[in-house]
Each structure stands twice: as C-alpha cells, then as structure tokens.
C-alpha positions as CSV (number, residue, x, y, z in Angstrom):
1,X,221.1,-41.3,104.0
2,X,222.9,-44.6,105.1
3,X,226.0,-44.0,107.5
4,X,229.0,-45.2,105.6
5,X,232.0,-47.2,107.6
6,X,235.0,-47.2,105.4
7,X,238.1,-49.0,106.5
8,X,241.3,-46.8,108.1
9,X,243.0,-48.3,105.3
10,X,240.9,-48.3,101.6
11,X,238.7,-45.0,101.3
12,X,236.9,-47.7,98.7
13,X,236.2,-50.4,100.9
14,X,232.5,-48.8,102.5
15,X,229.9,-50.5,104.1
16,X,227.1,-50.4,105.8
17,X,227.0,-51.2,109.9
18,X,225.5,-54.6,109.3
19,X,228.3,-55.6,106.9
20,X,230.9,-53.9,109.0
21,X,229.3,-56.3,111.9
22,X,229.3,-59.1,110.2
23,X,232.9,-58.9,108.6
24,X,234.6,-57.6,112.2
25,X,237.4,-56.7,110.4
26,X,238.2,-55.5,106.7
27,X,240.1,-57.7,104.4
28,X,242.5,-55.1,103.9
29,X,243.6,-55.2,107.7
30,X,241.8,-51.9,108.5
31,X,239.0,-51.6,110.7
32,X,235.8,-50.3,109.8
33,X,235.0,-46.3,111.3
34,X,232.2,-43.9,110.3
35,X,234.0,-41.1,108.3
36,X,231.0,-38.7,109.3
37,X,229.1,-39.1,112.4
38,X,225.4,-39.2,112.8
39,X,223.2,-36.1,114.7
40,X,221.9,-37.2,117.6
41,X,219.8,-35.4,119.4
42,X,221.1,-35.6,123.1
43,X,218.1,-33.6,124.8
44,X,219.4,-34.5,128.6
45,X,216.6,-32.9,130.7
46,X,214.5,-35.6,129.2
47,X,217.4,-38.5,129.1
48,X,218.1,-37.7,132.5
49,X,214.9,-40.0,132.9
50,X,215.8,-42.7,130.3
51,X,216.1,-46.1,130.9
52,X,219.3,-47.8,129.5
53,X,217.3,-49.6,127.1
54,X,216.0,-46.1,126.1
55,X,219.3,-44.8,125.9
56,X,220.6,-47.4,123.5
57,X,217.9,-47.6,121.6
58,X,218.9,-43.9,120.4
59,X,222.5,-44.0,120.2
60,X,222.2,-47.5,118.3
61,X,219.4,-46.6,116.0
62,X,221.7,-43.5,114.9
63,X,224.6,-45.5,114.5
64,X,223.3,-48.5,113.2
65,X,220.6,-47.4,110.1
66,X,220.5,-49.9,108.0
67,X,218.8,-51.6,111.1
68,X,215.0,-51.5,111.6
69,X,213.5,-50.1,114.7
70,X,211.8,-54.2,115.1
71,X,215.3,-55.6,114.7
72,X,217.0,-53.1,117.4
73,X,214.1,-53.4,120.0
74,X,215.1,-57.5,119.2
75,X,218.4,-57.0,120.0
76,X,218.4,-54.3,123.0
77,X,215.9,-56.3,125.4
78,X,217.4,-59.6,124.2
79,X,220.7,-57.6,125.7
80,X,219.5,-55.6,128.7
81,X,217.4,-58.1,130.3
82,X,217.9,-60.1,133.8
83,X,221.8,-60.7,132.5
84,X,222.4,-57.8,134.9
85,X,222.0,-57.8,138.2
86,X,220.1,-54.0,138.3
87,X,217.6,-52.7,136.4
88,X,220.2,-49.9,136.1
89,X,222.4,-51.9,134.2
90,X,225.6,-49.1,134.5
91,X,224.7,-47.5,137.8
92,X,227.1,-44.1,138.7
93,X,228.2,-44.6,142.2
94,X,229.6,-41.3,144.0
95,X,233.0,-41.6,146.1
96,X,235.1,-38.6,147.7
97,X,235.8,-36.8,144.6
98,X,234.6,-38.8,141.3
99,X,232.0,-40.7,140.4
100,X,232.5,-44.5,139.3
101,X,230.7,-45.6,136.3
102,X,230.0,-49.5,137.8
103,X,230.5,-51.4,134.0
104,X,230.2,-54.4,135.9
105,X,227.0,-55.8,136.6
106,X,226.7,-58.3,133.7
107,X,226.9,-62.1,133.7
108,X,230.8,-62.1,133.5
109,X,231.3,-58.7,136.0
110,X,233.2,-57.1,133.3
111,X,232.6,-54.1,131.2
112,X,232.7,-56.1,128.3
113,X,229.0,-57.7,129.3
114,X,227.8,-54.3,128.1
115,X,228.7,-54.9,124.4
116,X,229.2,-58.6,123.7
117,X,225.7,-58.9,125.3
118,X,223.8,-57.6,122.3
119,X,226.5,-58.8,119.8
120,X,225.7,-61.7,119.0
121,X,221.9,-60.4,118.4
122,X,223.3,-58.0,115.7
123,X,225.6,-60.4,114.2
124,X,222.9,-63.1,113.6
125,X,220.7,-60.3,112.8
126,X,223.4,-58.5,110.1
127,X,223.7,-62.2,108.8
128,X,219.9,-62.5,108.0
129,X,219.9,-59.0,106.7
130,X,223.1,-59.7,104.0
131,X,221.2,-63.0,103.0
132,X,224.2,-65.0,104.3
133,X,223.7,-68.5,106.0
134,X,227.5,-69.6,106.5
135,X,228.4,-70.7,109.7
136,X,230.3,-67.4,111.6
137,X,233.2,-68.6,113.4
138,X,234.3,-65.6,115.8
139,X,238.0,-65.7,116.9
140,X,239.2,-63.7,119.2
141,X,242.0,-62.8,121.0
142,X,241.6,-61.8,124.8
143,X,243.9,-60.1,127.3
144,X,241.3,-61.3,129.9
145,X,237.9,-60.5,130.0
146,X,236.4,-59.9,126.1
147,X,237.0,-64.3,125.6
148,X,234.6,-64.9,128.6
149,X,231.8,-62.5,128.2
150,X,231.9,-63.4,124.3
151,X,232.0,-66.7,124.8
152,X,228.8,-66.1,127.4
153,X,227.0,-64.6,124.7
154,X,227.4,-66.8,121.6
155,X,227.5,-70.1,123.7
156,X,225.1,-72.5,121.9
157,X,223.9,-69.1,119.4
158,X,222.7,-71.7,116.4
159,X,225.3,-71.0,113.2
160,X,228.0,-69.5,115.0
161,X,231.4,-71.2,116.4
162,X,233.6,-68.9,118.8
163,X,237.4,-69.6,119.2
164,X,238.9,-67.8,122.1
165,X,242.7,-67.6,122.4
166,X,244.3,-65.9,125.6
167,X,247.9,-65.5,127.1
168,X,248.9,-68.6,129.6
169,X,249.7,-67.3,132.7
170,X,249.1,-63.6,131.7
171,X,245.1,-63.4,133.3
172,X,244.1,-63.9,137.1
173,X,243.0,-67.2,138.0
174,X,239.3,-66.2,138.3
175,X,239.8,-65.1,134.6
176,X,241.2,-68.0,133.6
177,X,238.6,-70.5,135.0
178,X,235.8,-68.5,133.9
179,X,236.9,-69.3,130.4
180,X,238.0,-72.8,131.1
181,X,234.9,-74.3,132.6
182,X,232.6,-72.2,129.9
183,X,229.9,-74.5,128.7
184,X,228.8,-74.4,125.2
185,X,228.9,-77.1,121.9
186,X,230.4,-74.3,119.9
187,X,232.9,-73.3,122.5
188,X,236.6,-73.7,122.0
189,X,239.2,-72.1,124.3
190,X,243.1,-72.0,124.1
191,X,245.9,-71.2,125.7
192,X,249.0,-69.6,123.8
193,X,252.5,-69.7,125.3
194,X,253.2,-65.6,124.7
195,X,251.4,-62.5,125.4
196,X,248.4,-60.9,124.1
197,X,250.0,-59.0,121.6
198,X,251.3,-62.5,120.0
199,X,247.6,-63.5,119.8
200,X,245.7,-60.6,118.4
201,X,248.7,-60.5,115.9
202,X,248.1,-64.1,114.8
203,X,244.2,-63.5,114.9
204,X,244.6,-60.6,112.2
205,X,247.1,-62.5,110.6
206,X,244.2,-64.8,110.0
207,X,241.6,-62.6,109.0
208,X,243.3,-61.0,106.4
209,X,244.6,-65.0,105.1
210,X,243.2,-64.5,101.3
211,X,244.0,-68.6,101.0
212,X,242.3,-69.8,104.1
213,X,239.4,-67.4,103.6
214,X,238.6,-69.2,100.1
215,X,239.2,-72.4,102.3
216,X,236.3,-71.8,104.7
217,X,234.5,-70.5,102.6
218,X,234.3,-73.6,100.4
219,X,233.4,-75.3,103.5
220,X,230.2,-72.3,104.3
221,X,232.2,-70.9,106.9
222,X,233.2,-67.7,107.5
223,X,235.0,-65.1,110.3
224,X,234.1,-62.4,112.2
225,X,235.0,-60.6,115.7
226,X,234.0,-60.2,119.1
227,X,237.0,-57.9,119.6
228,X,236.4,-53.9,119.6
229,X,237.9,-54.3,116.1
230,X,233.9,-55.0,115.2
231,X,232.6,-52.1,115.7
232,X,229.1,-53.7,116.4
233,X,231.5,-54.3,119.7
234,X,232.4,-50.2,119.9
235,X,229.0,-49.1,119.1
236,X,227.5,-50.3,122.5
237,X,229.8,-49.0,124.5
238,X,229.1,-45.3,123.3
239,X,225.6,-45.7,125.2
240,X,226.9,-45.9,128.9
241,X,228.9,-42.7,128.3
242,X,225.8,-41.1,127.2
243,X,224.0,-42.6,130.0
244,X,226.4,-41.4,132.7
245,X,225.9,-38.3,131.6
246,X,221.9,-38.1,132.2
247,X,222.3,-40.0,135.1
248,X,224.9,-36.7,136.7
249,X,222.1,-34.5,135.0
250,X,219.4,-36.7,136.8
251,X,221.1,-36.6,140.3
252,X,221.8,-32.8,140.1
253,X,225.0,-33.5,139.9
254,X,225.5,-31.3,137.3
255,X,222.9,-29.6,134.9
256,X,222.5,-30.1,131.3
257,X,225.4,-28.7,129.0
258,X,228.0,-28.5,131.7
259,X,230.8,-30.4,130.7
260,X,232.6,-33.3,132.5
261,X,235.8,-35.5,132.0
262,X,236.0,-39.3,131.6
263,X,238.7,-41.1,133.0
264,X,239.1,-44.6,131.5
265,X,241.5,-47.6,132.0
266,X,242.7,-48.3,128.7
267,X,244.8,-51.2,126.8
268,X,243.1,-51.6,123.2
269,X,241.6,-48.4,123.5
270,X,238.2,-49.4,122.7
271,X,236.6,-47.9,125.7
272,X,238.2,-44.6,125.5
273,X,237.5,-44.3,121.6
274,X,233.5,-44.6,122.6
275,X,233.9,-42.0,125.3
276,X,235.4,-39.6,121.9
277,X,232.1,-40.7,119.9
278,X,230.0,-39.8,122.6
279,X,231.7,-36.5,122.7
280,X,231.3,-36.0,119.1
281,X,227.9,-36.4,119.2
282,X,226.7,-34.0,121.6
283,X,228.4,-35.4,125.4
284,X,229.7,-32.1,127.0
285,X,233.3,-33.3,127.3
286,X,236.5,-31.1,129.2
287,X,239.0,-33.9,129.0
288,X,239.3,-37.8,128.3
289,X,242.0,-39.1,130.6
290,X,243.3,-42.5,129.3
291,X,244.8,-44.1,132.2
292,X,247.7,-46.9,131.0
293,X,249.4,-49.2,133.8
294,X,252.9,-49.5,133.2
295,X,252.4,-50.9,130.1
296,X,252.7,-47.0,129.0
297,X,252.6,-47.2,125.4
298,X,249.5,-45.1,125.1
299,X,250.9,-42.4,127.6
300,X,254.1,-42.2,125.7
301,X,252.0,-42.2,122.2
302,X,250.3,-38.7,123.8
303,X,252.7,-37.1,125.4
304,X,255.2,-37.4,122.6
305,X,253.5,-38.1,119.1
306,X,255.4,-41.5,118.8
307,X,253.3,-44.6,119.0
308,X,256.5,-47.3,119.9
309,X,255.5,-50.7,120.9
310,X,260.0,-51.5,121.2
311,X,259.5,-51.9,124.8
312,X,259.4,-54.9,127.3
313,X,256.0,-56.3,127.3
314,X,255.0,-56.1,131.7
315,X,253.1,-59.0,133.2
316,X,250.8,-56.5,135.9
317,X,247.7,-56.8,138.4
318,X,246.0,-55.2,135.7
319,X,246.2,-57.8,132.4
320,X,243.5,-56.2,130.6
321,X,246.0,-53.8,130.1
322,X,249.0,-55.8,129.7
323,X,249.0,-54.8,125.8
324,X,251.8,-53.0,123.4
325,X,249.5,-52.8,120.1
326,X,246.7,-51.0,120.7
327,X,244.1,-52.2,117.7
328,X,241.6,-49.4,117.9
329,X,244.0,-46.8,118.2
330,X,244.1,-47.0,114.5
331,X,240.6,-45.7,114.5
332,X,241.8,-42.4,116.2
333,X,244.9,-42.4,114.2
334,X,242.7,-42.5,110.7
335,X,240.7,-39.2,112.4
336,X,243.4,-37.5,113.4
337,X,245.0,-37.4,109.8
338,X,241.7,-36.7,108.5
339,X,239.9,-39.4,107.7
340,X,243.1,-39.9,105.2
341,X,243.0,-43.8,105.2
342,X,246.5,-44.1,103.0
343,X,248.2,-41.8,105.5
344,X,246.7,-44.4,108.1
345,X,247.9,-47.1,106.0
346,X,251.2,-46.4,105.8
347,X,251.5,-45.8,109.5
348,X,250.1,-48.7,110.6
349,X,252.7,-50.5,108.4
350,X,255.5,-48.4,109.7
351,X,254.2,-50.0,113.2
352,X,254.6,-53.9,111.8
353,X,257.8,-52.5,110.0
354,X,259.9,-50.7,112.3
355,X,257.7,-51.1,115.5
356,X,257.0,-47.9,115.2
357,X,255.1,-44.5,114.0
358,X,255.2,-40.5,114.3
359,X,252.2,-38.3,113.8
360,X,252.5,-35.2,112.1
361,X,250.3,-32.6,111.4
362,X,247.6,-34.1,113.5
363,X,244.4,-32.9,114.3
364,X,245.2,-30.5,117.3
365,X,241.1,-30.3,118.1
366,X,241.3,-34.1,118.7
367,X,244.5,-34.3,120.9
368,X,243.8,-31.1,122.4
369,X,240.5,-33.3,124.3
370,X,243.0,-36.6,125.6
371,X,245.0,-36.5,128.5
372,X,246.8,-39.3,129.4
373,X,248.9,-41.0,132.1
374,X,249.8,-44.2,134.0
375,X,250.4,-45.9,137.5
376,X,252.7,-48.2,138.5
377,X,252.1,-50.8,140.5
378,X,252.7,-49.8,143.5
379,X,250.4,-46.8,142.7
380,X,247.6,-48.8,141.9
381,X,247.8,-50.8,145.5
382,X,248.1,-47.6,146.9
383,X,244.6,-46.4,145.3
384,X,242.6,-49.7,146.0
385,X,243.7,-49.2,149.5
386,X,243.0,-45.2,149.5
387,X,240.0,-45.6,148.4
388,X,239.0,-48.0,150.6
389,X,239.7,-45.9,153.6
390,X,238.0,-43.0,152.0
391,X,234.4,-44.7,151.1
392,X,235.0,-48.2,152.1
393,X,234.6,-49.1,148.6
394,X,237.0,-51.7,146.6
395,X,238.4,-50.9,143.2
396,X,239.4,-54.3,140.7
397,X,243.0,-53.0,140.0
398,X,241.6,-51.9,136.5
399,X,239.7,-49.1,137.8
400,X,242.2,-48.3,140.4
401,X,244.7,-47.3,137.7
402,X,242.5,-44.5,136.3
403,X,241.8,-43.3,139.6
404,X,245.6,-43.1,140.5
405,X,246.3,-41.5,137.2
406,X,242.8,-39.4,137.7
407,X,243.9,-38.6,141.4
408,X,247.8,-37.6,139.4
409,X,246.1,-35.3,136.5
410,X,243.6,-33.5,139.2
411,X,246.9,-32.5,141.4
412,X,248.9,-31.3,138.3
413,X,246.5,-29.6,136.5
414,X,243.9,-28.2,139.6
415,X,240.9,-29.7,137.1
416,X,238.3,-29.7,139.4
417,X,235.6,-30.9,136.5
418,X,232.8,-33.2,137.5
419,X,234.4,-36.4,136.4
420,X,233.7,-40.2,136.0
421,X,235.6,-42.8,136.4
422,X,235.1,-46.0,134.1
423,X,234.8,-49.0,136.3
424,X,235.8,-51.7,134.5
425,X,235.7,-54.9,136.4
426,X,234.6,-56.2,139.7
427,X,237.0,-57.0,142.5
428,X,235.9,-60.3,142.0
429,X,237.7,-60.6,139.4
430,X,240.9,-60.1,141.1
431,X,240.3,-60.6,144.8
432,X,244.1,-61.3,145.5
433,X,245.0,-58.1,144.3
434,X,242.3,-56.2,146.3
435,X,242.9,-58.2,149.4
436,X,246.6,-57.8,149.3
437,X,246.3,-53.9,148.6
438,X,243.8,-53.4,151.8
439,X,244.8,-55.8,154.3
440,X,248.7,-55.8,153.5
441,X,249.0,-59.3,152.7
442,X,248.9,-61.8,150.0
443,X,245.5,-64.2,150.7
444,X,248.0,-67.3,148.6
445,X,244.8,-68.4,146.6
446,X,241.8,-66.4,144.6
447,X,238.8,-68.6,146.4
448,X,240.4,-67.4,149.8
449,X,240.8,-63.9,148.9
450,X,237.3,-64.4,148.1
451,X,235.9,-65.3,150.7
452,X,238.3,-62.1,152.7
453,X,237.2,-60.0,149.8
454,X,233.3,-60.2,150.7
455,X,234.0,-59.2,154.6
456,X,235.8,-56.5,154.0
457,X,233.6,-55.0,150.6
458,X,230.6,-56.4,152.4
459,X,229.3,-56.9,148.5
460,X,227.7,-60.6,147.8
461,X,229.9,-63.4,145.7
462,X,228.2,-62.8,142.4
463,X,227.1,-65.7,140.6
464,X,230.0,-65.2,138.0
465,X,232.4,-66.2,140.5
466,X,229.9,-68.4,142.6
467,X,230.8,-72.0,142.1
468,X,233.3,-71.4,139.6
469,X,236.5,-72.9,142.5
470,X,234.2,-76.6,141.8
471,X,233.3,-77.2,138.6
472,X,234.7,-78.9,135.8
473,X,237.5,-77.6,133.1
474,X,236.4,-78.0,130.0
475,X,239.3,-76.4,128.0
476,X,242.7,-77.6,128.5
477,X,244.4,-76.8,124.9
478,X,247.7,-74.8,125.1
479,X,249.5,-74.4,121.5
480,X,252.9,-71.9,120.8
481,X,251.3,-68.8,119.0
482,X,252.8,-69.5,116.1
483,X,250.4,-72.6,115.9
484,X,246.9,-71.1,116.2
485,X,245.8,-71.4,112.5
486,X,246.6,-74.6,112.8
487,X,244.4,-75.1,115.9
488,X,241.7,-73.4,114.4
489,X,241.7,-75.5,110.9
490,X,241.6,-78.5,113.3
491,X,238.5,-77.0,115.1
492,X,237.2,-76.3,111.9
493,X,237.9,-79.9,110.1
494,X,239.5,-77.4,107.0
C-alpha cells in the first residue's frame, strides 16, 4: 500500500511522496506529513556495517514508495558521491562526554548538504514520474545556510529556476558570499531588508497566491521548495539519525536496542522533527533535546504549551536560529492533536491572527520524548571555548548551543544517556565567532579569523570557503520584503 502525505491542514488533500516533492508546499498552506508511518526494519547488528548510501537507500525506499528501487539508486549515488569530503559522509566524532554527529562535510559545510544534495534528483525525478514538464521555480527563504546548499544543488539542473531570498545583515559574512558569488544561469539571489521570518512569510504568501499560480502557470511554470516545508527536504535527513545510531552500535559504543538522546540545534525545526521519525520507526530514543539560542520560542512552546512568536526578534552568532515562526513545527503540532488537521488548522491561524497558540489535550507520549532549552550568548562562547580546552576541538556556534543546553539538561536532570550531538555547521562558517570565543578577541574580519581559525583547529580551509574572500559577486539585489513577488515576477518575465 502507497504511504499517504496529507496536508496538517485538509484531511482531503493526500498525496503521494513524489507529488508532495514536487508541490513543496500544499495550496492550502499546510505542509504535507505521513499520517501513518512506514515499518522499517532497523536490524542494527547488520547496519552497524552499512554504508550511508545503504542506509538511505532503506529509510528512503520506505518513505518514498511510489519511487522505484532504479530511480532511488539514481538519486542516492547522484547524492552521496565525492560532494563530501569522506566516504563517511556523517562521521560521529567522540569528545569528553557526547558524541558530535559532523553534518558538515558536504560542498557548502552545512548540514543542509545532506538533503538538498539529493533534492533536486527527486524533484526532477517526481516531475518525470507526474508527467509534468513546466519549468520548477524553487523559492526559498533562508536564515543562512538552506539558500546556498540549494542553490549548489539545482545550479544549472535543466527545467528548474531557484530564487533565494535571505535577511541583509542577519547571516555571517562567509554565508553571505557564499550565496553572492554562486554561479549558475538559473540562479537568482536577494537580499530583503527584515528578518527571516518576513521572508518565509512572503514565500508562503506566494505559494498559496491562487492568482499568480494561474499566472505561471499560463506561462509553464510552476513552484516548489527547497525549504524543510518539502518534505523530499525532511525525508533525507531522517537517514543520518539512523546512521548515528549503527555507527554507536558499530563502535561499541553502545549495543543494539539501548537507547540514546539526540541533542539538536533547532530554529525551523526540521532537523529535530527527523530525529522524532527516526524514533518512530524503530531508533531507540530516551530524549530529543531541542536546543534554541535566545531566540527561545521553541523552549517557551515546551515548557509552557504556548507557541508565542510576540517577542523581539534577536540578531545572534547563531542566525540559523535567529527565527520566531518555526514552519515545521506544524508538522508536530498536526501529531500531537492526532493527526486532526482542522484542529491544526485553526491553530496555525490563531498564530497569523493573534501571534499566538495553546495546545490542549496533546499527545502526552509525544511531548513526554522532547526536552528543550537554550543558551545565551555568552553561554555559547563559553562552550566553543570549553570545548576547545577539553578535546581541542571547535564548535560553529550552531552546535555549541546544543552542547551548552546539552551540557544544562545533563546537570539538571543527571541523564547520563549515550547521547549525540547534531553538528550542524563548520567553524568555517563562522570563524569570527570561534576565534573570538577561544582566543578572547574579535579577529575584525572573517578571511582573518580564517586564517587564525585553521592554527588553532589545525583542520584544512575547505574548498567551500577556499577562494571565496576573491571572487566575483554575482548577486547584488536588495528589495523591502514587502516587494519580493514583485522581484520574482520580474525574474520570471510574468
């Protein structure tokens, strides 16, 4: 039987995965979630010797049924190839008293290489497979790192445009020009004075645009999403949790069935909403720990049932995190009401409304598996530099907030789990940040800290960041948020 995604707001709006991949995101605003989950059979003592590419090949196949073994073999070694810099592609890296789940090691050093990789290969594949030949124009809104490694993937992909809008001023510099100077004929970047949250808004806004739909489509164009509202975006990421595990039962870390807690930085809550698939199919989970900077809608959301996003947005050393609406909460939301997608409905309204929501009556068994908490800023210096002096190993300032709030929940709670830490991003990424937190002072310029970066990690410039100080800016377009459709029609010639 076919896996049905329905959308958290229509119980009649079902699809298949390849439709839910190619739309992104429902017309009806919701985003598309399995209502039942497949059976997987997670046999560690022989994943424990798995490749990746075995390991995805698994959890995708499950997942994604209306796919054919040729067309996911395509996809997953079109993915998982030399784009990474290890034949491990997520290696697990022990420190003092965690393990950290490197998510890194892509072509963009950010865990988001590890979905928008294959992506585009089961987009253009979902688009052959629905008989559709318009062009797909993927817009996205980015708090950082999803424009780049998108971008990365569906540069020069024939039949595709990708439209990436991120904060100006809200990403580190390295970010920022990584974006900038992307090559790529179907490559458009731009700038938005306001936050994040003003540019995912806008990019929903546009989805669910009934008049500019009919537009495109009169012109054989039509959307979809690199964000983790496509879930052919959150599907991938449920393999490296899977992954981790075999590699702790591999090591000896831990034998098979023993359960273990995943600590993951979290702003749209993609990540951490894998980490909960992979527990419901068959990962031996004790606690998910979503770590929140002081952007602390999240930790608020679980301690108190009250999802408020009435709160001044924080500029922070973390801007992947720097977000107030977190989209794929709505995914846990829709479970934890019981799959009841007008409940969800009316919630997420209440959030656009009011600018806020209260649960009640949720699903204790789901909550009962989150923990949550954040760290300030001066918590997550602290941590880089900790950590440092414990296993002379730097933390990007993503990964350093789940440790602090990891290192937080431990001391509260005496958890002495096995547990894994998602590392998010290299320091490379945000060399200022690292510098400063070790050595005490700011380095006044990324290609400096850089340079300081590499002496004291004594890891190698990766090519991501190689190069990137010299060449040439491509993408110079900053519009007010309020004039992105426009923007995009203009791309578009609608």
């Amino acid at each position: 039987m076919t896996l049905i995604y329905q959308s958290t707001r229509d119980a009649n709006n079902q699809v298949t995965a390849s439709q839910a991949i190619l739309q992104g995101l429902a017309t009806d605003g919701g985003l598309f979630t399995p209502v039942t989950l497949p059976e997987v059979n997670l046999d560690f003592n022989k994943l424990k010797d798995a490749s990746y590419q075995e390991v995805a090949k698994l959890i995708l196949s499950a997942f994604l049924d209306d796919f054919t073994e040729a067309e996911l073999d395509h996809c997953i070694q079109s993915a998982y190839d030399n784009k990474f810099d290890t034949p491990a592609i997520a290696p697990l890296v022990k420190l003092q008293d965690h393990y950290n789940l490197e998510l890194f090691h892509g072509s963009t050093i950010a865990f988001k290489d590890m979905a928008l990789s294959i992506l585009p290969y089961l987009l253009t594949t979902s688009a052959k497979k629905q008989g559709v030949d318009n062009k797909i124009v993927i817009l996205t809104a980015t708090s950082g790192d999803t424009g780049k490694a998108a971008m990365a993937g569906f540069a020069d992909v024939p039949g595709t445009e990708i439209i990436v809008f991120y904060p100006n001023g809200g990403v580190s510099k390295i970010q920022e020009l990584q974006m900038t100077t992307q090559v790529g004929d179907n490559t458009h970047v731009v700038a938005i004075e306001g936050n994040f949250d003003d540019a995912q808004t806008a990019v929903k806004r546009m989805f669910n645009d009934e008049v500019l739909r009919a537009k495109l489509l009169e012109q054989g164009i039509q959307f979809s999403s690199a964000n983790s509202m496509n879930i052919g975006r959150l599907v991938p990421q449920v393999v490296y949790y899977v992954y981790a595990y075999a590699q702790l039962v591999h090591s000896g870390a831990i034998v098979a069935g023993e359960p273990v807690n995943f600590t993951v930085p979290t702003g749209n809550f993609g990540n951490i909403l894998a980490a909960y698939y992979a527990s419901k199919i068959g990962v031996p989970v004790n606690k998910l720990i979503c770590a929140s900077n002081e952007n602390k809608v999240l930790t608020d959301f679980f301690t108190t049932g009250t999802y408020d996003k009435k709160r001044t947005f924080k500029v922070t050393t973390s801007p992947s995190m720097d977000i107030l609406v977190s989209s794929n909460l709505e995914r846990l939301i829709f479970h934890l009401v019981g799959n009841d997608a007008a409940k969800t409905k009316e919630l997420m309204e209440a959030l656009v409304a009011q600018g806020e929501y209260s649960l009640e009556n949720a699903d204790s068994s789901i909550l009962d598996l989150f923990a949550a908490g954040f760290a300030t800023e001066a918590e997550t210096a602290a941590e880089i530099k900790a950590v440092y002096e414990s296993s002379n190993y730097v933390e990007d300032p993503h990964t350093a907030v789940a440790s602090a709030v990891y290192q937080a929940y431990r001391q509260a709670t005496g958890d002495q789990t096995p547990t894994v830490v998602a590392s998010t991003a290299s320091p490379y990424k945000f060399p200022r940040v690292a510098v400063e937190a070790i050595a005490g002072k700011d380095s006044g310029d990324d290609f400096v800290a850089v340079a300081e970066l590499t002496k004291l990690s004594g890891v190698a410039i990766p090519n991501a960041v190689n190069g990137l100080e010299t060449a040439p800016v491509r993408h110079t377009t900053v519009v007010a948020a309020d004039a992105m459709q426009t923007e995009v029609e203009r791309y578009l010639g609608v």
